[in-house]
C-alpha positions as CSV (number, residue, x, y, z in Angstrom):
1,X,78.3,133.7,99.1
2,X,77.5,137.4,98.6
3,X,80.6,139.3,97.6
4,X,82.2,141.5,100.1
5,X,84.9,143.9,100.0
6,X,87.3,141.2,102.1
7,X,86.0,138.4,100.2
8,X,86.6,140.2,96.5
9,X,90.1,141.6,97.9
10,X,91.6,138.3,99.5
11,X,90.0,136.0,96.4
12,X,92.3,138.3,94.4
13,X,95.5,137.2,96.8
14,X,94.7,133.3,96.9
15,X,97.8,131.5,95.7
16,X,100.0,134.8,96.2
17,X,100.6,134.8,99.8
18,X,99.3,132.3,102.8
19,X,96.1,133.6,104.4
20,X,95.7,132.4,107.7
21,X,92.9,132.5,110.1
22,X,93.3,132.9,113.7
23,X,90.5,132.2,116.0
24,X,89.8,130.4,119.7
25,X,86.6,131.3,122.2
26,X,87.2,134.2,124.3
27,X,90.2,134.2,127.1
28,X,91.8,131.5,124.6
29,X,94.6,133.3,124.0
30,X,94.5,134.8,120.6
31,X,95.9,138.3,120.9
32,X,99.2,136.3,122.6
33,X,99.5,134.0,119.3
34,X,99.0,137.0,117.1
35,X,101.2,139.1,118.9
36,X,103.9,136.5,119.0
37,X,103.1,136.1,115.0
38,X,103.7,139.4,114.4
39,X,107.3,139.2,116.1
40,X,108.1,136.8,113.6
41,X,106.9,138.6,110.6
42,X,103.3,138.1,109.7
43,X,101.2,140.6,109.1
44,X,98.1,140.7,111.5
45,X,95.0,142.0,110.7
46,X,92.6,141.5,114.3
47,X,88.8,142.6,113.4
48,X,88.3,143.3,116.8
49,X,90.8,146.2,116.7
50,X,89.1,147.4,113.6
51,X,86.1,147.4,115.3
52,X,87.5,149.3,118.3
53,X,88.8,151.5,116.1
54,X,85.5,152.6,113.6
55,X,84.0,152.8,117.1
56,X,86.0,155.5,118.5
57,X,85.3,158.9,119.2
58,X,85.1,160.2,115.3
59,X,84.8,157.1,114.1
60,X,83.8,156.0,110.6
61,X,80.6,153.8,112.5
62,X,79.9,156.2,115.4
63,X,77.2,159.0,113.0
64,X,75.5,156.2,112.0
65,X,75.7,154.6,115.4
66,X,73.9,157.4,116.8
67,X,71.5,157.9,113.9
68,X,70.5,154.8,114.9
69,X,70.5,154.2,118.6
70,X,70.7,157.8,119.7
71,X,73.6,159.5,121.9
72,X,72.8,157.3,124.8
73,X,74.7,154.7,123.0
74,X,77.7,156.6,123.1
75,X,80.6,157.1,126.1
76,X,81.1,160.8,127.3
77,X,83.8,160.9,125.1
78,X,82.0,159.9,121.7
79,X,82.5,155.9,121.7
80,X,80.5,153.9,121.3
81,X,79.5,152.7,124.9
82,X,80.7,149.0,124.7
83,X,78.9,147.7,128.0
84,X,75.7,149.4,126.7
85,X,75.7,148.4,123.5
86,X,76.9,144.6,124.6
87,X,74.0,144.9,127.2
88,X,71.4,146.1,124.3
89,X,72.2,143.6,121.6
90,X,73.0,140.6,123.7
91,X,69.1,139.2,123.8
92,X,67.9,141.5,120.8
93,X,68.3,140.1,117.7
94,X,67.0,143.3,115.9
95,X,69.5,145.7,117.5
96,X,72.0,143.3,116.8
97,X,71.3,142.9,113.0
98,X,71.2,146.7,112.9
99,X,74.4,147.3,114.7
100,X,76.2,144.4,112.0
101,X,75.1,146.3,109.1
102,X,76.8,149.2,110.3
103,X,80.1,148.0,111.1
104,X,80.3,145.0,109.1
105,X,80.9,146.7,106.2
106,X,83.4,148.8,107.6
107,X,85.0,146.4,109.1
108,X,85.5,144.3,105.9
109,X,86.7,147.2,104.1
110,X,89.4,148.3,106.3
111,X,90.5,144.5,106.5
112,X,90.5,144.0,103.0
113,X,92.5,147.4,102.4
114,X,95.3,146.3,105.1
115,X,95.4,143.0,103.2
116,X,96.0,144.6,100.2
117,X,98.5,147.2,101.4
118,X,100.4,144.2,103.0
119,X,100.8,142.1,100.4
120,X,102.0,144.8,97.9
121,X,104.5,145.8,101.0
122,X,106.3,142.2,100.5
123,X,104.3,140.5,104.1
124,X,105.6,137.1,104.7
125,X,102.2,136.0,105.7
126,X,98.8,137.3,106.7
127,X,97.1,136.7,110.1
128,X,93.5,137.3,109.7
129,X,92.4,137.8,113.8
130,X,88.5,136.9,113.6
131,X,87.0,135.5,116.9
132,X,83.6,134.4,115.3
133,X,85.9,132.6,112.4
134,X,83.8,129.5,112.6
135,X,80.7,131.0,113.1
136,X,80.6,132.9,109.9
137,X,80.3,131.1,106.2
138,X,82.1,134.6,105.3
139,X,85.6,133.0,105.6
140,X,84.9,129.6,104.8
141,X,86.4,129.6,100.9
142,X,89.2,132.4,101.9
143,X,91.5,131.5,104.3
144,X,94.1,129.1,103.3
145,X,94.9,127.6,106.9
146,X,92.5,128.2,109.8
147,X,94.5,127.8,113.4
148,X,92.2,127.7,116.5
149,X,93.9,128.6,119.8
150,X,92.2,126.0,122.7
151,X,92.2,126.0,126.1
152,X,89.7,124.1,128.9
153,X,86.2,126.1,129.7
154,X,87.3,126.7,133.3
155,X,90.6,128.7,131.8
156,X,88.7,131.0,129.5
157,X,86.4,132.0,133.0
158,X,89.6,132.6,134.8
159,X,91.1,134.4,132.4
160,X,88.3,136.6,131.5
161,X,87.4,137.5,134.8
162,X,91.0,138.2,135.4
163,X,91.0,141.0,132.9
164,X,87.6,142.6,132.7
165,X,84.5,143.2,134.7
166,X,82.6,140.5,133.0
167,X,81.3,138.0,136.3
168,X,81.3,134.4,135.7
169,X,77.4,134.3,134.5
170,X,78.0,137.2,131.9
171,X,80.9,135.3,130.6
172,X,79.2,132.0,130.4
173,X,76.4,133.8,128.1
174,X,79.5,135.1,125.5
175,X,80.5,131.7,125.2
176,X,77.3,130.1,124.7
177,X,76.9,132.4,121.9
178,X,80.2,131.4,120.3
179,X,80.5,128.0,118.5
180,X,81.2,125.2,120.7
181,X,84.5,124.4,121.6
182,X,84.2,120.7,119.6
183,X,83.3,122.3,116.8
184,X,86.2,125.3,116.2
185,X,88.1,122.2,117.0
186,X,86.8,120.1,114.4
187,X,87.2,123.1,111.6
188,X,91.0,123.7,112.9
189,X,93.4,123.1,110.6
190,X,96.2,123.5,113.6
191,X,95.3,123.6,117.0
192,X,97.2,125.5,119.9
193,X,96.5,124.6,123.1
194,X,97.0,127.5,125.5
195,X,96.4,125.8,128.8
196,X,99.4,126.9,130.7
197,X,102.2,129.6,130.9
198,X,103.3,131.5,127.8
199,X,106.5,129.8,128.1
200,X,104.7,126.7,126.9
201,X,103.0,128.2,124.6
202,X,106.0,129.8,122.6
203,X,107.5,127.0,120.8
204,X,104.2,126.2,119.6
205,X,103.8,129.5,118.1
206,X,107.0,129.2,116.8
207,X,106.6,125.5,115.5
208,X,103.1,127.2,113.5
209,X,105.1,130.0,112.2
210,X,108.2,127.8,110.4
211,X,105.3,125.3,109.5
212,X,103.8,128.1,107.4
213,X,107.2,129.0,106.2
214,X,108.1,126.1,105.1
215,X,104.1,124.7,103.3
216,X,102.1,127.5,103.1
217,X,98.9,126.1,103.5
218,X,99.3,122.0,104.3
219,X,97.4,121.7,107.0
220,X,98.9,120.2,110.6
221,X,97.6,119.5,114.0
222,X,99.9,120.7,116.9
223,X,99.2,120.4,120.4
C-alpha cells in the first residue's frame, strides 16, 4: 500500500493508543455511535466532516475545485455544490477520480494531524468515522478494531428519506455503490445493530466503549 499521510501518521501510533474504525451504510446510524463515543471520551475523527469542511466556502479543496470543474460546481456562497457535484460524479468515473485526488489528500492530512494532536493531548481512544471503511484497502492494516453499525435495508430508506431530499431510487443507487451489507458484516470486528430507538441502542454503545477500555483491540461481536 502506497504511503499516505494517515497511513504514515497512525503506523507511527499502532500499539500506543486503540484505533478504532467506525463504519455502517448510509442511515445506519453512525454519527449517533460516534456522538455517544465522544460523550464517553474518545476522540472522533468523521472524514465526512473533514470533507464538509475542505469544501466550504474558502476551503482548502474549493480553488482546485473550481480549477477543475468551473464555478458552476460551486453554491452561491462558495461551496462546493453537494447535489451537483453528487449528480456529476455519480455515473462518471472520470469526474469522480478527479474530484478524489483533490480531496483525498486533504482529507488524509487533516485526519492524520487530529490523530496526532490527540494522541499527544492524552485521548482515551480514537474513533476513526469512515463510511467507505470496507471499501478501501487504505485502512485495512491501520485500524486496530473495525465496529460496523447495522441496521435492515428498509431502515436505512426510512431514515434517509426522513432527513434529506434523497427519494427512495436515489438512495437505492448510494447504497448499491457502498459494499454490501454481508460483507461490512463479515469485516466487523463488533457489530451494532441500530434497528430500533436510541434507547436500545445506548447500552450497546456503552458495552463497545468499556469493551475497548478494558482490551484495547480483542475483537467481540455485540448485537
Amino acid at each position: 500500500m502506497a504511503s499516505t499521510p494517515t497511513h504514515s501518521a497512525l503506523i507511527k501510533l499502532k500499539g500506543q493508543i486503540p484505533l478504532i474504525g467506525l463504519t455502517g451504510g448510509i442511515g445506519s446510524g453512525k454519527s449517533v455511535v460516534a456522538k455517544r463515543l465522544a460523550e464517553l471520551g474518545a476522540t472522533v475523527i468523521d472524514s465526512d466532516q473533514i470533507a464538509h469542511d475542505i469544501t466550504a466556502p474558502s476551503g482548502s479543496a474549493i480553488a482546485a475545485i473550481k480549477a477543475s470543474f468551473g464555478p458552476a460546481a460551486l453554491a452561491a456562497d462558495g461551496s462546493l455544490d453537494r447535489p451537483k457535484m453528487r449528480s456529476l460524479v455519480f455515473d462518471d468515473p472520470a469526474a469522480l477520480k478527479t474530484l478524489e485526488a483533490i480531496t483525498h489528500p486533504l482529507i488524509q492530512a487533516e485526519t492524520a494531524r487530529q490523530a496526532d494532536l490527540a494522541h499527544q493531548s492524552g485521548a482515551l481512544y480514537l474513533v476513526f468515522v469512515v463510511p467507505l471503511l470496507v471499501e478501501s484497502t487504505h485502512w485495512c492494516d491501520l485500524i486496530d478494531h473495525l465496529v460496523v453499525v447495522d441496521c435492515p435495508h428498509e431502515v436505512q430508506i426510512a431514515r434517509v428519506m426522513q432527513r434529506s431530499n434523497l427519494n427512495c431510487a436515489q438512495i437505492e443507487q448510494i447504497i448499491n455503490k457502498q459494499a454490501s451489507r454481508p460483507d461490512r458484516l463479515a469485516a466487523a470486528d463488533t457489530i451494532l445493530v441500530n434497528q430500533g430507538s436510541l434507547e436500545d441502542l445506548v447500552p450497546k454503545i456503552d458495552a463497545l466503549h468499556q469493551l475497548i477500555i478494558k482490551n484495547g483491540t480483542e475483537p467481540s461481536n455485540s448485537a
